[in-house]
C-alpha positions in Angstrom: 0.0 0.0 0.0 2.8 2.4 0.6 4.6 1.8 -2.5 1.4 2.4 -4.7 0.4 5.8 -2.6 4.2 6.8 -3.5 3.8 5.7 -6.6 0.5 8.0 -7.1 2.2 10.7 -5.3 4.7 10.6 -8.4 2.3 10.4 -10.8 0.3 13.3 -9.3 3.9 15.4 -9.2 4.8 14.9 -13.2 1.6 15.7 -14.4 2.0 19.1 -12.2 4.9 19.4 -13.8 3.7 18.8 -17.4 0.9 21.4 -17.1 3.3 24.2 -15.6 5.5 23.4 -18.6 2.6 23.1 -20.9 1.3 26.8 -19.7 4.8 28.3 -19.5 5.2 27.1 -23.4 1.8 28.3 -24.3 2.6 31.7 -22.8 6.1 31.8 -24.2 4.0 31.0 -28.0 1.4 33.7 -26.9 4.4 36.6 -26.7 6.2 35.1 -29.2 2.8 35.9 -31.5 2.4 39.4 -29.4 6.5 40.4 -30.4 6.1 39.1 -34.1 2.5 41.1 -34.6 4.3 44.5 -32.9 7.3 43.7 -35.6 5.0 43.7 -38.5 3.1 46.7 -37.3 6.2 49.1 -37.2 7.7 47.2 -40.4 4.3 48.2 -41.9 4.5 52.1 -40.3 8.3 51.9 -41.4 7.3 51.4 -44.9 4.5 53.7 -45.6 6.5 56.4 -44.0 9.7 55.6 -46.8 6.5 55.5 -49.3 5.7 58.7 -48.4 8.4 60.5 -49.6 7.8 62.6 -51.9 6.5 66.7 -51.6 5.2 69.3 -53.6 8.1 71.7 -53.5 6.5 74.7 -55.0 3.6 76.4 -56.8 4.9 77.1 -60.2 1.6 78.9 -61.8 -2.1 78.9 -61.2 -4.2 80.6 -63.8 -7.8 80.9 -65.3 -9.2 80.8 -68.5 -12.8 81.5 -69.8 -14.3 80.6 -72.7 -16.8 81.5 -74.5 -19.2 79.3 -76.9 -19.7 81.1 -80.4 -20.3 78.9 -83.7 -20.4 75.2 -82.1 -16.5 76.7 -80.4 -14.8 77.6 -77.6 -13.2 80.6 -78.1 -10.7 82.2 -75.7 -12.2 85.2 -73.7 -10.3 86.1 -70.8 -7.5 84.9 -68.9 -6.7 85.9 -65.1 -3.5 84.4 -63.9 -2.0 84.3 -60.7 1.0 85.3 -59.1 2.3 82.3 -57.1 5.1 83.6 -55.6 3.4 86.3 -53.5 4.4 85.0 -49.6 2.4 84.8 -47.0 -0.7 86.2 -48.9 -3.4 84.0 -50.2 -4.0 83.7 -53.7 -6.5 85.6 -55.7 -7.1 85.9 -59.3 -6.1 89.5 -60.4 -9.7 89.7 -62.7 -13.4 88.8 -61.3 -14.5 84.9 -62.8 -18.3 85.1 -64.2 -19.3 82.0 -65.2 -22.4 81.5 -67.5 -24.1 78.7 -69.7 -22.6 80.1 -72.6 -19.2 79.6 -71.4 -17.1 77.4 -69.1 -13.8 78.2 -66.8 -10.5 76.2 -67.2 -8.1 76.2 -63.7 -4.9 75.1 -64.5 -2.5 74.2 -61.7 1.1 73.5 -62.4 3.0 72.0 -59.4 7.2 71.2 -58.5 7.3 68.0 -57.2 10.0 67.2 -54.3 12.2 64.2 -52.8 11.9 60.9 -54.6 9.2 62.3 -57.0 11.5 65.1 -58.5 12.0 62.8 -61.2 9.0 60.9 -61.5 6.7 61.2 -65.1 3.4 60.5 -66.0 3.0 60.6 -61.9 -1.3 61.2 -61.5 -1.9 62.0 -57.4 -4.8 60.1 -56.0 -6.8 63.0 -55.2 -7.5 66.2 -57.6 -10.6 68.1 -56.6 -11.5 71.4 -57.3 -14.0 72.4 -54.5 -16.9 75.2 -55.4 -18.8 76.4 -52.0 -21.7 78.6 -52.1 -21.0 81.5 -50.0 -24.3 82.2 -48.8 -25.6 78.4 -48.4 -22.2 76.6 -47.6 -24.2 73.0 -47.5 -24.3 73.4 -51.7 -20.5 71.9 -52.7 -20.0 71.2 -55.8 -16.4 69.3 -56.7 -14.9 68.7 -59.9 -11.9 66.3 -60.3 -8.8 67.0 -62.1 -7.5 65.8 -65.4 -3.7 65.3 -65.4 -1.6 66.6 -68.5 1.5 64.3 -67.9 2.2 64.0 -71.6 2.5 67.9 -71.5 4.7 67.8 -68.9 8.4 67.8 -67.7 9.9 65.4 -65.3 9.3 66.2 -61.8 6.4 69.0 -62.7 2.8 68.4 -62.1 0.5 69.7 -64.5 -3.6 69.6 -63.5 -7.0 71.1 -65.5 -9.9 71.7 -64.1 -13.2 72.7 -66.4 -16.3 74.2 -64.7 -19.3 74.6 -66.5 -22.9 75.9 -65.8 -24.0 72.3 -66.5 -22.5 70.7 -64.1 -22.7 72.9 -61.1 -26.6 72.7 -62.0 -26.5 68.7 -61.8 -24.9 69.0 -58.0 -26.1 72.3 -57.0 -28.6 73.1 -58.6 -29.7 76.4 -60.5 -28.0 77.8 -57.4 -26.8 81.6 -59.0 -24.3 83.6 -56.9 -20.4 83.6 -55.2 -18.6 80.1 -55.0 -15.6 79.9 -52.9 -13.1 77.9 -54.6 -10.4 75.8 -53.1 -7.9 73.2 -54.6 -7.0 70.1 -53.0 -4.7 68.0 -54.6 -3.6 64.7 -52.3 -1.1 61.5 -52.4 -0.4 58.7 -50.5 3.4 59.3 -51.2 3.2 63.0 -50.2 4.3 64.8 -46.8 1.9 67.0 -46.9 -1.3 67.8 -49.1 -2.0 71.0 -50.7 -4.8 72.8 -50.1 -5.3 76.1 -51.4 -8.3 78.9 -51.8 -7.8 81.5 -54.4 -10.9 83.5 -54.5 -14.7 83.3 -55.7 -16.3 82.6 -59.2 -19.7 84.1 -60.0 -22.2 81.6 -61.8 -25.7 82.5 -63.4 -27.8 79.8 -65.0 -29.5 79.7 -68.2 -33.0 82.0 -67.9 -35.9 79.7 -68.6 -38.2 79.8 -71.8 -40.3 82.1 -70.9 -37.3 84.4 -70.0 -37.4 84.3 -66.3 -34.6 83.5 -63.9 -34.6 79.9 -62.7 -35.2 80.1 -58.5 -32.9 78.6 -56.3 -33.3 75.4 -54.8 -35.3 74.9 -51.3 -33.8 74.9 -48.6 -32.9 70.8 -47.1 -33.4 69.8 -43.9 -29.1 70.5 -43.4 -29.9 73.8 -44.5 -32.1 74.8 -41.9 -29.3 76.4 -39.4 -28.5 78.7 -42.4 -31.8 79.8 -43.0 -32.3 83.6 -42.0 -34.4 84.1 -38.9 -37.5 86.3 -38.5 -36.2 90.1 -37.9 -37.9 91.4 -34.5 -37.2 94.8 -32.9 -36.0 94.8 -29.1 -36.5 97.7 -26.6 -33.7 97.5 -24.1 -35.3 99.7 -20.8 -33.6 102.7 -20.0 -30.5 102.1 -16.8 -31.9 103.7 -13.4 -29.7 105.6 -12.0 -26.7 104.8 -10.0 -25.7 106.0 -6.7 -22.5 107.9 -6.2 -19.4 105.9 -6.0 -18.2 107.6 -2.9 -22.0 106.5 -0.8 -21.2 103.2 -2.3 -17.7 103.3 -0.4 -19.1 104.6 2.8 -22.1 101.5 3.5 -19.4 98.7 2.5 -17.3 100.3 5.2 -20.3 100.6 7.2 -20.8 96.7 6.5 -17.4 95.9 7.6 -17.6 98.1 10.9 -19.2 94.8 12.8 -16.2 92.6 12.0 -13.9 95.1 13.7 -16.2 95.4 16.9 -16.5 91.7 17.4 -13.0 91.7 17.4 -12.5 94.4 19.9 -15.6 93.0 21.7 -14.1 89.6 22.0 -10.6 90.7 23.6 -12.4 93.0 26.1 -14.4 90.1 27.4 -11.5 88.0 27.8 -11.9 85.9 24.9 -8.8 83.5 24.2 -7.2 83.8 20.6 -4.7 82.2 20.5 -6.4 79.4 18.7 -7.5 82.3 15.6 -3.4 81.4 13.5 -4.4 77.9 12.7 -8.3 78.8 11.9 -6.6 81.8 9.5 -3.8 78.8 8.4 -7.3 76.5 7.7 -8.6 78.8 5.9 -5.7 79.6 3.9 -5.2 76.0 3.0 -8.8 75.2 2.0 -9.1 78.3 0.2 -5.9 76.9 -2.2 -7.3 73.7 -2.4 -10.8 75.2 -3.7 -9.0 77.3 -5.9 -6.8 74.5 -7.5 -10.4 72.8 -8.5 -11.8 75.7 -9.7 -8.6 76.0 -12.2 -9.6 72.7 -13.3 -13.6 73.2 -13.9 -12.2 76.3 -15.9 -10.0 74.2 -18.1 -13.0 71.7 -18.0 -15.0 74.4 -19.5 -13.1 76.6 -22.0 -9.5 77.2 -20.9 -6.5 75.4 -22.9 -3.9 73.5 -21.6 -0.7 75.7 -22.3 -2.6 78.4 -20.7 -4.1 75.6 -17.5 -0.9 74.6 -16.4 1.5 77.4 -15.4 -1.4 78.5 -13.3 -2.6 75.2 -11.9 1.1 74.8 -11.2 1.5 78.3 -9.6 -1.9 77.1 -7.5 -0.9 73.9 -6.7 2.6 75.0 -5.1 1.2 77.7 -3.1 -1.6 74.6 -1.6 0.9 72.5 -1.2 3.1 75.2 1.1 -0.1 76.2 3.0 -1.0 72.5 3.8 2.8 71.9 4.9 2.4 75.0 7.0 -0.8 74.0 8.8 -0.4 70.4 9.0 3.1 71.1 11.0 1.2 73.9 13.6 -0.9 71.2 14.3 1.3 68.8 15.0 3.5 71.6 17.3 0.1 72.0 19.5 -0.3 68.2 19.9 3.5 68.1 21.1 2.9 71.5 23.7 
């Protein structure tokens, strides 16, 4: 009997030891996985940052054209360029663009590509859009995408056209008449940084109808409805009574205040002991910084940003933590005495 309860006893000890080594090999095979998954994750990050290393060095020329419809042509009618190399201002065309059904606008865009795509050719970015916003109802976007003229082009330069025309503002706007805002995006995978540009406003009028009458605009959707002007209503503001002097105003807050004084002078002439009143003021002192510590952070809660929060709540927090010191060791110095 005592050689088969040993004998159980070291059966019962190797299977303990086959499931530690069984869990300590299935958690060495679960980090293993963990490590190799964080490995391909920055290998992945690694790459699409060496992918993305081209740039758009520089803004070479921007420029408008309109065109005008006469005999089944476009004919040339106006053209308001840009100058690109104005810093720091944004760009605006130097003439007014009016665009009507009888004619269409051209935006060309010719771009100096950087890094690793200096040299590239026939290189088409992922995202061209020419974005038209209605000034007055901003929900109303129209967006036209970008034909790229690579076979135009040198190595390294980035050449997009854009054509607007009457027709096909109407078919995402509608017969929406009035000032677009127009910005350019133009977007890569393999760029640093996108460009994104406004240069001004085109005017647009739609064909009149048959009967010679200007098409309406478009109701107004149910996104549309926080743009919508409100009802005009005149307001009355009653007239300010008049104030007291500022001096009487100084003589009854003294005239509050004159009680504080005579309980003071009431309290030593009956005998009163203070010497307890240097930790209440300490108390006070410490509880006040505390309160105002919270309230810095219900104000940075609220509207206050965080470069602004924290040399104050620092400042705050220092002076609290000084206070409490001071009180917490004047209380301890009374316990001792």
């Amino acid at each position: 009997e005592r050689k088969r309860e040993r004998e159980r006893e070291r059966e019962r000890e190797t299977k303990g030891r086959e499931t530690i080594f069984s869990s300590s090999s299935s958690m060495k095979s679960s980090s293993q996985l963990f490590f190799l998954g964080l490995g391909l994750f920055l290998l992945a990050c690694t790459a699409t940052r060496v992918a993305a290393a081209g740039q758009i060095k520089e803004v070479k020329n921007i420029e408008a054209r309109t065109f005008a419809y006469g005999g089944g042509k476009a004919e040339l009618k106006d053209t308001s360029p840009i100058d690109a190399k104005k810093n720091g201002q944004a760009f605006k065309f130097e003439t007014a663009l009016h665009l009507t059904d009888e004619s269409e606008i051209v935006v060309s865009l010719d771009l100096v590509l950087g890094g690793d795509l200096s040299s590239a050719k026939d290189f088409k970015p992922e995202q061209r859009l020419l974005t038209l916003t209605h000034s007055a109802r901003k929900t109303k976007v129209a967006r036209i995408v970008g034909d790229v003229k690579s076979h135009e082009t040198e190595a390294g330069t980035l050449s997009i056209k854009f054509t607007v025309t009457s027709e096909n503002l109407e078919l995402q706007t509608g017969t929406m008449s009035g000032d677009y805002d127009a910005e350019v995006v133009v977007a890569d995978t393999r760029f640093e940084s996108s460009f994104k540009q406004k240069f001004g406003s085109i005017f647009v009028t739609h064909a009149q109808k048959s009967d010679g009458s200007i098409p309406s605009d478009p109701p107004l959707d149910a996104r549309e409805f926080e743009y919508a002007p409100k009802p005009e209503f005149d307001h009355v503001m009653r007239q300010p009574e008049k104030r007291p002097p500022a001096f009487l105003s100084l003589v009854f807050t003294g005239a509050t205040l004159c009680p504080l004084g005579l309980l003071l002078l009431v309290l030593l002439s009956s005998g009163a002991n203070l010497k307890g009143m240097d930790s209440v003021f300490s108390a006070l002192i410490f509880h006040s910084s505390i309160a105002v510590v919270l309230g810095i952070i219900f104000l940075y809660w609220l509207k206050m940003p965080l470069l602004k929060t924290l040399p104050i709540l620092g400042t705050a927090s220092a002076f609290a933590a000084l206070s409490g010191y001071r009180h917490l060791k004047g209380i301890a110095k009374r316990k001792a005495s």
